[in-house]
C-alpha positions in Angstrom: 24.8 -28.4 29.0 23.1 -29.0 25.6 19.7 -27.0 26.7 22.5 -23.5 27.8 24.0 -24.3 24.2 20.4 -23.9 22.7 19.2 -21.1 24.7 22.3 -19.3 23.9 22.0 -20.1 20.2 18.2 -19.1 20.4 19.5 -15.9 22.0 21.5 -14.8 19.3 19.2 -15.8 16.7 16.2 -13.3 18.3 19.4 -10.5 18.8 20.2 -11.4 14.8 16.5 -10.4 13.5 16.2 -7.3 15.9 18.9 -5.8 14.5 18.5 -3.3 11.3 20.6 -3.7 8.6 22.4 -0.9 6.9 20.2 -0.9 4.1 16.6 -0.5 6.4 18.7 2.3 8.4 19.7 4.4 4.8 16.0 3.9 3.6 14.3 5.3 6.8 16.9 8.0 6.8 16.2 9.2 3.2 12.6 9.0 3.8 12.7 11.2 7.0 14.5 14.0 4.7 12.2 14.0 2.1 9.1 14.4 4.2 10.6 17.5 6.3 12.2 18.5 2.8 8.3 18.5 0.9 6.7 19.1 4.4 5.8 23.0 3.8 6.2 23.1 0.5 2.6 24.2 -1.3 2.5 22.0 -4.0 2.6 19.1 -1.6 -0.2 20.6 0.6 -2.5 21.5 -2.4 -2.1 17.9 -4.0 -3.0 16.7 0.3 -6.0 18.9 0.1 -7.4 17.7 -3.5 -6.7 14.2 -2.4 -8.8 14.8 0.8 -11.6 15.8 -1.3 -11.4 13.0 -4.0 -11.9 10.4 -0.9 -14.9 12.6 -0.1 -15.9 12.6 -3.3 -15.8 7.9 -3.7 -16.9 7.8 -0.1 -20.0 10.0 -1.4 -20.1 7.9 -4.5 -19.9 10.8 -6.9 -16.4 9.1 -8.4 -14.7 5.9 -8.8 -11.4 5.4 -7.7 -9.1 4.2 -10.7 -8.2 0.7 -11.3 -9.6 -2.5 -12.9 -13.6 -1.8 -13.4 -14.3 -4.3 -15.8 -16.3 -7.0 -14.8 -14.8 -10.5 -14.6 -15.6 -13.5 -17.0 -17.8 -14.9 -13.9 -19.7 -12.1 -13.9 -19.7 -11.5 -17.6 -21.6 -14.7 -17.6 -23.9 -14.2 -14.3 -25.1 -11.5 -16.2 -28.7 -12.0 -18.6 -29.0 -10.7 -22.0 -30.7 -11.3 -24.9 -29.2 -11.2 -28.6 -30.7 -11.1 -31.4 -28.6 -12.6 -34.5 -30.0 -10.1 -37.2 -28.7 -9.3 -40.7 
């Protein structure tokens, strides 16, 4: 009797987390309208077009994608150079 009670606990458990809340529902709903609301718009499709390009561009190596470029404190370190203390 006490393994049923487990299974059947078990089994509402797994039926709990397959379930989508109210909130994941409203969110997936909203999305869906924006995209068929921007979908043929042409500002949409020439910002798709220049992003295209800009990934050709970084996979080309002719641009950089934005972000943190500066080098780390390790690597500030690794790095060799002389200085001279002139005045």
């Amino acid at each position: 009797m006490l393994l049923a009670e487990v299974f059947a606990f078990l089994c509402k458990l797994v039926n709990l987390f397959k379930m989508e809340s109210k909130i994941e529902t409203l969110i997936k709903e909203s999305i869906s309208l924006a995209e068929n609301q921007f979908k043929g718009e042409n500002n949409t499709q020439l910002f798709e077009r220049a992003d295209e390009e800009f990934k050709d561009l970084v996979q080309k190596g002719y641009a950089h994608k934005r972000g943190n470029n500066l080098l780390s404190i390790s690597d500030i370190k690794s790095i060799s150079k002389v200085v001279f203390n002139i005045h």
